[in-house]
C-alpha positions in Angstrom: -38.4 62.8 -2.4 -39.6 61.9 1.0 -42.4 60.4 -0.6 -40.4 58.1 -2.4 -38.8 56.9 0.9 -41.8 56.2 2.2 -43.3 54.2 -0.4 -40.0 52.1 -0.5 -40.1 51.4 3.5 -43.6 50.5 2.7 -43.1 47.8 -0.1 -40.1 46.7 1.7 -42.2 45.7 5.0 -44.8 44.4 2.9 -42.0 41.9 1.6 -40.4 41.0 4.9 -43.5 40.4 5.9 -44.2 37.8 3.4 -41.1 36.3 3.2 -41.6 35.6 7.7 -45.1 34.1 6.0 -42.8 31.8 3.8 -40.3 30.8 6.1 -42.7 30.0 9.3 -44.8 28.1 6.7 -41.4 25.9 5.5 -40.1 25.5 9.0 -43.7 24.2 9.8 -43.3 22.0 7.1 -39.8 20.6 8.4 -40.7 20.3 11.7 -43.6 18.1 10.7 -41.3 15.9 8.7 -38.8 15.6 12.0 -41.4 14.3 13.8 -42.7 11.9 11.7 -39.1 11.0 12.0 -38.7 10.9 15.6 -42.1 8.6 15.9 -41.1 5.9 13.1 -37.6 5.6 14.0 -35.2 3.5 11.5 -36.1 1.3 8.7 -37.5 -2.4 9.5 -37.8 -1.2 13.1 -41.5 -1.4 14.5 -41.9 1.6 16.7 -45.0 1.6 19.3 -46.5 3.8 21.8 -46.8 2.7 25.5 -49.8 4.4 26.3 -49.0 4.4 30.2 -46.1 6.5 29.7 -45.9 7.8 26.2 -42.7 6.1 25.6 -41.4 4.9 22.3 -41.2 0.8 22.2 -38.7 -0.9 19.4 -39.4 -3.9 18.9 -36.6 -6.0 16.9 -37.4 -8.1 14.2 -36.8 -11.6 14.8 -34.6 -12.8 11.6 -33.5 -15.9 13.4 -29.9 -15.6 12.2 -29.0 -18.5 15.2 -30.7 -20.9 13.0 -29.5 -23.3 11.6 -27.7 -24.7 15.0 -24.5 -25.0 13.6 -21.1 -27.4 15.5 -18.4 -28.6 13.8 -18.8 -32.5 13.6 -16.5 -35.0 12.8 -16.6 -37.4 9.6 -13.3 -38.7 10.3 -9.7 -37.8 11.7 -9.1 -35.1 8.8 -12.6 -33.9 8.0 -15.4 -32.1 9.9 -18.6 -30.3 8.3 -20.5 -27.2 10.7 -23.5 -26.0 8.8 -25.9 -27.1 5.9 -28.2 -24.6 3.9 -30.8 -24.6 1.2 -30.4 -21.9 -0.9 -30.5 -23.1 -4.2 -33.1 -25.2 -6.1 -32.3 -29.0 -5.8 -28.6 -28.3 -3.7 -27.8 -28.0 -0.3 -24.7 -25.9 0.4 -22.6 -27.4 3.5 -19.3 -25.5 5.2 -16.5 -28.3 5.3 -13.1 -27.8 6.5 -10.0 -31.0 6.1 -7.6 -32.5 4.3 -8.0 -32.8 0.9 -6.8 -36.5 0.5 -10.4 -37.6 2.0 -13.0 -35.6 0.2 -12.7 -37.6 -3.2 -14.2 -40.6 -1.0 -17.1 -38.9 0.6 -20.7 -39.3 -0.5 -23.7 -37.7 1.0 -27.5 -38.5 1.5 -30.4 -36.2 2.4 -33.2 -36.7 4.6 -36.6 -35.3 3.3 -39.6 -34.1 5.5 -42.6 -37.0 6.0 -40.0 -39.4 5.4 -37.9 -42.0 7.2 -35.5 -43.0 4.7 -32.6 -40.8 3.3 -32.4 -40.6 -0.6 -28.3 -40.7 -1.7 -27.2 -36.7 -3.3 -24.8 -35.9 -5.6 -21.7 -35.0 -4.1 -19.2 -32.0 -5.1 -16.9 -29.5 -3.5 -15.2 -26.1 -4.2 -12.2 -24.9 -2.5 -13.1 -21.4 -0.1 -10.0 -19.3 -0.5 -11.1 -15.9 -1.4 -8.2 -15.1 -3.8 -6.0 -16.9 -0.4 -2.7 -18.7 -1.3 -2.4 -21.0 1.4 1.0 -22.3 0.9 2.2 -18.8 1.5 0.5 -19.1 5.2 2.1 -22.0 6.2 4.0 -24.3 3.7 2.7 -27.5 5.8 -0.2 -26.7 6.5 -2.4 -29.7 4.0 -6.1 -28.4 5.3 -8.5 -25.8 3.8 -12.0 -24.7 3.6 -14.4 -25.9 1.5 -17.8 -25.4 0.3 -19.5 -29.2 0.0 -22.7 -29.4 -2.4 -25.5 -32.3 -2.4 -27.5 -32.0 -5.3 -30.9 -33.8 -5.4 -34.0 -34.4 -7.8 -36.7 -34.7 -5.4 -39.3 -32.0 -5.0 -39.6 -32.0 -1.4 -38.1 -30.0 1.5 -35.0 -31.3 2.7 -34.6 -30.9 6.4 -31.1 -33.2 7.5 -27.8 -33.8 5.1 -25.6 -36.8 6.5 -21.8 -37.3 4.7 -19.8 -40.7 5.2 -17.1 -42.1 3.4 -18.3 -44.7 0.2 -16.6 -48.1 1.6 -18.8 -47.4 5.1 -22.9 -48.2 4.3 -23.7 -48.2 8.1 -25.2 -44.6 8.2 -26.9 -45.4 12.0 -23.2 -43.7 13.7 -23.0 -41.2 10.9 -24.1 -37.3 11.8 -26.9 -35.8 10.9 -27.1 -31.4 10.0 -29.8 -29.9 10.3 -30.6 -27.9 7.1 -31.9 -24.4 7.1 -34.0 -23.4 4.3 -33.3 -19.7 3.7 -36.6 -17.6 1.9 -36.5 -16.6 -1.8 -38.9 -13.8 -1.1 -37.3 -11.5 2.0 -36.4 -7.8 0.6 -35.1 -6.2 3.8 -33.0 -3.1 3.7 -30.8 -3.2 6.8 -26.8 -4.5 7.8 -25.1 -7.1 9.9 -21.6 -7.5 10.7 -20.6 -11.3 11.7 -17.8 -11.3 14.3 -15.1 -14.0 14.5 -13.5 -15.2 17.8 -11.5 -12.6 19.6 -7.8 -13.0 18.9 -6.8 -11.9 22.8 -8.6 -13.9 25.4 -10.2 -12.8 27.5 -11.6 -10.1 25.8 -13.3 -7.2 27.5 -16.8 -6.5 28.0 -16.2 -2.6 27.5 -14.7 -3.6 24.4 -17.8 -5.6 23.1 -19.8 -2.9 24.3 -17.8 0.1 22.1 -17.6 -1.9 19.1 -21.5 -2.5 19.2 -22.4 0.7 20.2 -20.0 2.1 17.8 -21.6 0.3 14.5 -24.7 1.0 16.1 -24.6 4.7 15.1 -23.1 4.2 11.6 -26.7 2.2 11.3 -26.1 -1.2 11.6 -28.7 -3.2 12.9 -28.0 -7.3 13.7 -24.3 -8.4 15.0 -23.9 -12.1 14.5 -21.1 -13.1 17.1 -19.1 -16.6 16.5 -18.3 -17.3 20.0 -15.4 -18.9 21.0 -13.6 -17.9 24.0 -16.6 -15.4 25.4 -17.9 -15.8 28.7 -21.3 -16.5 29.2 -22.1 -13.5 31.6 -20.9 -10.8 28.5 -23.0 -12.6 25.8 -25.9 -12.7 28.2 -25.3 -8.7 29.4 -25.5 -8.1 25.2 -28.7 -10.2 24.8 -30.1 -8.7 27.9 -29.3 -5.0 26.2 -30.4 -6.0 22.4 -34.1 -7.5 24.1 -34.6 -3.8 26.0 -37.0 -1.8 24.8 -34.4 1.3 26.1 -34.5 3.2 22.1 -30.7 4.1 23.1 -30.3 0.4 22.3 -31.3 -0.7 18.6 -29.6 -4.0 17.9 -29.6 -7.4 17.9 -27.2 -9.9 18.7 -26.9 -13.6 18.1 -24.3 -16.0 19.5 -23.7 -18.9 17.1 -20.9 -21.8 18.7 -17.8 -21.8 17.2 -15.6 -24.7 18.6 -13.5 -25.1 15.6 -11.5 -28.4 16.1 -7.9 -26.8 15.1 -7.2 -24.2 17.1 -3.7 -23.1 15.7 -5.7 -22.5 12.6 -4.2 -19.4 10.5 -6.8 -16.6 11.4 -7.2 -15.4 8.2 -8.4 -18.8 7.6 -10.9 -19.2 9.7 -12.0 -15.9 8.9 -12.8 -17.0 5.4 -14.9 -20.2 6.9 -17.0 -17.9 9.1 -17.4 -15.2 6.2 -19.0 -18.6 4.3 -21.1 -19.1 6.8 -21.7 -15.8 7.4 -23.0 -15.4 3.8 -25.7 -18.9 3.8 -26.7 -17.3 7.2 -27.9 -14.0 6.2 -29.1 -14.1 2.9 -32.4 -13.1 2.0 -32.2 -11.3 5.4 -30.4 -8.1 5.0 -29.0 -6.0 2.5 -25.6 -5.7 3.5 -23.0 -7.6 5.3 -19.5 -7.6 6.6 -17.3 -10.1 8.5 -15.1 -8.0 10.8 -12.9 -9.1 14.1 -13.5 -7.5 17.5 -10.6 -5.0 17.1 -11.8 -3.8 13.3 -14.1 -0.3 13.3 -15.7 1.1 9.9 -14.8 4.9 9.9 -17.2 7.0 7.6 -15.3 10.4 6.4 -18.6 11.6 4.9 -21.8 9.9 5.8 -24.0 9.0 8.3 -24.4 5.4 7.8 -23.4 2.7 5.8 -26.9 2.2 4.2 -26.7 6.7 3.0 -23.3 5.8 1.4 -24.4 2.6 -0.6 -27.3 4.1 -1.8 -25.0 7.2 -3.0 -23.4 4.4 -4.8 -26.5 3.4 -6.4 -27.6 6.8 -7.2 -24.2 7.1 -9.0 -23.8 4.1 -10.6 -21.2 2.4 -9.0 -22.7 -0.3 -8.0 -20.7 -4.0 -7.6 -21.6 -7.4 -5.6 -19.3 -6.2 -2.5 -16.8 -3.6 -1.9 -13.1 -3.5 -0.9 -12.7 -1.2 2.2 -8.8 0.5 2.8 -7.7 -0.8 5.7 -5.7 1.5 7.8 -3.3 0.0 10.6 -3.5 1.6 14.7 -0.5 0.0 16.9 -2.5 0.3 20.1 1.3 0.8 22.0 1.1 4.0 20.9 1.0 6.4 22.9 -2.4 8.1 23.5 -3.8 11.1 22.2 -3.1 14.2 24.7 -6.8 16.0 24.5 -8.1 12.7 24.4 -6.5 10.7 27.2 -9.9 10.7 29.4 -12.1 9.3 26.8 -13.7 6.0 27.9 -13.2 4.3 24.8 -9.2 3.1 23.2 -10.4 4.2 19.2 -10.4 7.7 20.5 -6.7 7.5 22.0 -5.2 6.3 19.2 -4.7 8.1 16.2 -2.1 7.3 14.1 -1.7 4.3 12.0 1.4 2.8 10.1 1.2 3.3 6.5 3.8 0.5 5.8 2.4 -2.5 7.1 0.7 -4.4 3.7 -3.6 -5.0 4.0 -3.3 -8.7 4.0 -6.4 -9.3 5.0 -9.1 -7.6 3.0 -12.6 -6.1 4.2 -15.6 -6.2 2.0 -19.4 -4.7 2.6 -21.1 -7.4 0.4 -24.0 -7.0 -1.0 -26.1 -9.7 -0.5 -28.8 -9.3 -3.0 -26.3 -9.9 -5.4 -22.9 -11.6 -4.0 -24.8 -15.7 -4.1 -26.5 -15.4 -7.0 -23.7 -15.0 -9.2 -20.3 -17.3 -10.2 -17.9 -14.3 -11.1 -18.1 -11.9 -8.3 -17.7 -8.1 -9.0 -15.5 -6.1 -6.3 -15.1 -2.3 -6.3 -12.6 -0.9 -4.0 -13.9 2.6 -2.3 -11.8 5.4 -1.4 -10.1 6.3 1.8 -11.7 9.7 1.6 -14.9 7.8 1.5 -14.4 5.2 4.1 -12.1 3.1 5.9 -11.4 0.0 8.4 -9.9 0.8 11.5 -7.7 -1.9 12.7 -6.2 -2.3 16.1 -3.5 -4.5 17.0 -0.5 -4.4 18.5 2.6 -4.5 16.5 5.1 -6.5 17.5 7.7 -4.8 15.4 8.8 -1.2 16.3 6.8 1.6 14.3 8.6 3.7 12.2 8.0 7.3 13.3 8.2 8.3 9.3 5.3 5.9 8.5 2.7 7.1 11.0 0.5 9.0 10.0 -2.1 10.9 11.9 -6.1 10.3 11.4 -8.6 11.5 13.4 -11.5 11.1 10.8 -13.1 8.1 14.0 -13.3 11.7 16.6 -16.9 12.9 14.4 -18.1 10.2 16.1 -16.8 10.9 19.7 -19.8 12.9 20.7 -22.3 10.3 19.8 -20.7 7.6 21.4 -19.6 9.2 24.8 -23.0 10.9 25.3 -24.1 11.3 28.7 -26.2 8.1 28.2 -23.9 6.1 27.3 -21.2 7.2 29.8 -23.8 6.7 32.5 -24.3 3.1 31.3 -20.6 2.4 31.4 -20.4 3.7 35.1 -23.5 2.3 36.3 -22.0 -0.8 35.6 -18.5 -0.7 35.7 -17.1 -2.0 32.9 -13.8 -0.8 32.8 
């Protein structure tokens, strides 16, 4: 019998012994993988060797999302244009905003390259309202958004689009915009957010910094800011940290004016101009794109970034031309979280949101492969237990303690962002 036992210990040791072969040969394998991880870094990011020092360099592709240089310019008392593109075959695309009584009178010419003389387009127009019912904003209010088109025959490259009104033929005093050509060819992979004008002035610097470092760890890459009401010394801190070659930062950021010429504009509005513009600008640039405020986080329940989750989407089917995030509302009066009260940044204080007041303003990740190429767009709405926007505001009306609702789906997050790098950045510089 003893026998027995021993040939059993024996054929046992021989197969722990092989399976220790096994499992030093897979963790050999995976470790190799994790470090051709750590060297190449993220998609479309270059990733060098400094030689002196054997640290990582990132160096940012330049997608020039500040081009074209875009102010809103005045044809007359009741209409203004901001930006021209060229995105289509024989059309420019311009962003116009103003009363509808003048636009039936305007007519447009375009200025080719190698040539003096401008060549008179085809004018047209198309209402931007994104499913917006204006007269339920303000009953008064006789202005909108609108998409202007030129179309032409020539088969040259347009570079400057003028518009005046028919019974004027002097064109010497009339504006010229520049016109930005966008590629047919670019395939990149990555995300941008555009940012409209902060709704509190003066916003905080800390609170620039959290929101880009924030979307910086759910992967995205580029953060497009319409400035309005941003001083100078924060957008140059944010350029000064997007151009370092620290790896802890992996972003760009580009300011693009935004001295929009009504200022008591409905903010949903002007959120749909700058989502227009938004959409010229980046196409053929990145992948993905969303138009969010300064006080609106994306809050992933599952995954690790935004570009994991649309390719589950892919894998499974589901794909559409944007999708409709749930927006979830966070009165920041509220009071803050007990365990979390130290934490640098507000998102982590505040963790209950009112489930009664209505999503009037919708969020979409657009997919920009897709979203300009087509006239019927296709909109899928993702689950809460997927993702969700974040928003935080203060309500002006008093919360109804039976409507809150506690979420802390933002605190997987907490560790990432108040990392001792990142807590040492905020102290260094004291940006509280």
């Amino acid at each position: 019998m003893r026998k027995y036992y021993q040939a059993a210990l024996v054929i046992i040791a021989i197969m722990s012994l092989v399976s220790l072969l096994f499992y030093r040969h897979e963790y050999n394998k995976l470790r190799y993988v994790l470090e051709v991880f750590n060297y190449f870094g993220k998609p479309n990011q270059k990733n060098e060797i400094n030689c002196t020092n054997n640290i990582p360099i990132f160096t940012k592709l330049d997608m020039k999302f500040e081009e074209p240089l875009s102010s809103w310019q005045r044809l007359d008392n009741d209409l203004y244009v901001y930006s021209a593109y060229n995105i289509h075959d024989n059309e420019i695309q311009v962003i116009g905003f103003g009363s509808s009584n003048n636009i039936k009178n305007i007519q447009c010419a375009i200025l080719f390259e190698n040539e003096t003389n401008s060549i008179l387009g085809d004018f047209s127009y198309l209402l931007i309202d994104d499913n917006l019912n204006i007269a339920n904003i303000d009953k008064n209010f006789n202005y909108n958004g609108y998409h202007f088109y030129c179309a032409y025959t020539k088969n040259k490259i347009p570079i400057g689009i003028m518009f005046f009104v028919k019974s004027n033929s002097d064109l010497n005093n009339v504006p010229i915009l520049p016109i930005k050509s966008q590629s047919h060819s670019l395939n990149y992979v990555n995300t941008a957010i555009c940012i409209t004008p902060p709704l509190t002035k003066p916003i905080q610097l800390l609170q620039m910094i959290g929101f880009i470092k924030f979307h910086d760890i759910i992967g995205v890459d580029n953060f497009i800011v319409y400035d309005f009401g941003i001083p100078n010394e924060y957008n140059s801190k944010l350029k000064e940290l997007s151009k370092s070659q620290n790896p802890y930062w992996k972003f760009t950021y580009t300011v693009v004016p935004w001295n929009f010429p009504f200022p008591n504009t409905h903010p949903t509005i002007i959120k749909n101009l700058i989502q227009a513009d938004c959409l010229y600008r980046t196409y053929n640039k990145v992948m993905y794109v969303i138009i969010l405020s300064w006080d609106e986080y994306i809050v992933l329940r599952y995954h690790h970034s935004l570009t994991d989750l649309m390719r589950d989407f892919k894998r499974s089917r589901l794909k559409a031309d944007r999708y409709k995030l749930k927006t979830l509302t966070f009165c920041t009066e509220q009071t803050d979280n007990l365990i979390n009260r130290n934490v640098t940044l507000m998102i982590f204080k505040k963790l209950h949101y009112d489930s009664s007041i209505p999503d009037s303003q919708p969020i979409y990740i657009y997919n920009m492969h897709e979203v300009l190429k087509k006239k019927n767009i296709y909109t899928r709405a993702i689950g809460k237990d997927l993702i969700t926007l974040n928003r935080y505001q203060y309500c002006f009306e008093k919360s109804n303690s039976e409507t809150n609702v506690e979420d802390t789906s933002i605190l997987r997050f907490i560790e990432d962002i108040q990392n001792s790098q990142f807590r040492k950045f905020i102290l260094e510089n004291k940006f509280f």
